[in-house]
C-alpha positions in Angstrom: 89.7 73.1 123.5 92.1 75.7 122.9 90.9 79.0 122.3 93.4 81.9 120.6 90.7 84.5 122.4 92.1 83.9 126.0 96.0 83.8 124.3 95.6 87.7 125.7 93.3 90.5 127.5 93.2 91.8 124.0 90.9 89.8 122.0 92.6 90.9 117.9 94.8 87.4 117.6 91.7 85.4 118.4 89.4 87.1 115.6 91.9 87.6 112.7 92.8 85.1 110.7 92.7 84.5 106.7 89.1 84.0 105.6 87.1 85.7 108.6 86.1 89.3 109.3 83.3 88.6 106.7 80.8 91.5 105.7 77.4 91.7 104.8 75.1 90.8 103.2 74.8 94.1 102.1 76.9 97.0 103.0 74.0 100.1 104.0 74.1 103.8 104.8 72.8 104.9 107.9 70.2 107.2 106.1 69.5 103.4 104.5 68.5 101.4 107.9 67.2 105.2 109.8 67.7 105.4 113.6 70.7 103.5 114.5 70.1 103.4 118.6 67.3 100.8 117.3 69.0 98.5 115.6 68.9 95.2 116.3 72.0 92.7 116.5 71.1 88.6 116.7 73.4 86.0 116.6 72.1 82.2 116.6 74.1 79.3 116.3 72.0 76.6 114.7 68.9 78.9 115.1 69.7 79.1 118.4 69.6 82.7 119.5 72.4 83.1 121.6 73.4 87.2 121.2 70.6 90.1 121.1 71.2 93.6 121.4 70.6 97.5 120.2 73.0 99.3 118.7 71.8 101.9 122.3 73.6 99.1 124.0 76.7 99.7 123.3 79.3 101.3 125.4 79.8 104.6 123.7 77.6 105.8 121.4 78.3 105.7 117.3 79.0 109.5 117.0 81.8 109.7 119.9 83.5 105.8 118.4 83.8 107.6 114.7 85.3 110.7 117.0 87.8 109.1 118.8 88.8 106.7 116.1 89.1 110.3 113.8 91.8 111.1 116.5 94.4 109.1 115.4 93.5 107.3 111.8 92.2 109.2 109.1 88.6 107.9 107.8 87.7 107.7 105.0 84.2 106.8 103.1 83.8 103.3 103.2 85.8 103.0 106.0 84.4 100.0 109.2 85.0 100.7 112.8 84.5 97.5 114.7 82.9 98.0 117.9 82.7 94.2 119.7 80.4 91.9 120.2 76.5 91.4 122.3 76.8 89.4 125.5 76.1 85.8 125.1 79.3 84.8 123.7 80.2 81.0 123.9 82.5 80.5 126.1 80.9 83.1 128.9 78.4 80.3 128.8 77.7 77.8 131.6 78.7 75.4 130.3 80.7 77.0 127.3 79.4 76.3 123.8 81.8 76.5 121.5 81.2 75.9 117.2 82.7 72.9 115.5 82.6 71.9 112.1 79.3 71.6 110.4 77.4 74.5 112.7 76.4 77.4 111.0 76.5 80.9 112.7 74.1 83.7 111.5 74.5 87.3 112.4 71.1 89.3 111.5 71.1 93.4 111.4 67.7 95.0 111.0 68.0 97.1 107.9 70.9 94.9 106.3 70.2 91.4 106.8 71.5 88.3 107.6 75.1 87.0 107.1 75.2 83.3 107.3 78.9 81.4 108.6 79.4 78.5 108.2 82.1 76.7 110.4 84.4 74.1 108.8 87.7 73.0 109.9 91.0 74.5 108.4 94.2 72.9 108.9 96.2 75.0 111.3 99.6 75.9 112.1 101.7 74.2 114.3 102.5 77.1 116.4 98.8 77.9 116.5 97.9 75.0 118.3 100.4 75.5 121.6 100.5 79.2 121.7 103.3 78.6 124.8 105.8 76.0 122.6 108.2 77.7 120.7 111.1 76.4 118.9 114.5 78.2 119.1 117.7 77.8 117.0 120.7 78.9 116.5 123.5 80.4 118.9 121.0 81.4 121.2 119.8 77.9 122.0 120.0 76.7 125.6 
């Protein structure tokens, strides 16, 4: 199985593609959902919990991410700072587990709700499929 999240050490070409980054159910205020180190993150895979966490889990805490991000982008209301995922992720796993078509992947946030994904298959592009083939023309061909 290839995977486009091992392609580098940064993980951004494995979790951006057309059609994903989805939102929601409901975008909140944090007035809304009240103390954020309490929040709880799940993700199951066919109601299979397989991530749990507090937002006090994360690395840095919400006030010092929106303070370094403010040092060198502009934010602005309405604004979304991604922060990265709970442990538990798939291919961590012994063995891996990894989604295929026809799973569904649910991501619940106390205070907001639940987002339900569900995976299908999407043609790809040929040069998505062997990140390390490449094609070259021209006078610069060997």
């Amino acid at each position: 199985m290839t995977t486009r999240q091992r392609h580098t050490f940064q993980f951004t070409p494995g979790k951006n593609f057309p059609s994903t980054g989805a939102f929601g159910p409901h975008m909140v205020t944090p007035e809304e959902v009240g103390d954020l180190s309490l929040v709880k993150i799940q993700g199951r895979l066919n109601g299979e919990v397989m991530q749990c966490a507090t937002l006090s889990d994360l690395l840095f805490p919400i006030d010092v991410l929106i303070s370094y991000c403010s040092q060198f982008t502009p934010l602005q209301s309405g604004d979304v700072i991604l922060t990265g995922t709970p442990g538990g992720v798939g291919d961590r796993r012994e063995p891996p587990i990894f989604m295929k078509p026809g799973d569904v992947f649910e991501v619940e946030i106390d205070g907001v709700g639940t987002l339900s994904n569900p995976i299908i298959l999407e043609p790809q592009h040929p040069s998505l499929t062997d990140p390390g083939r490449h094609e070259y023309r021209g006078r610069h061909s060997r």
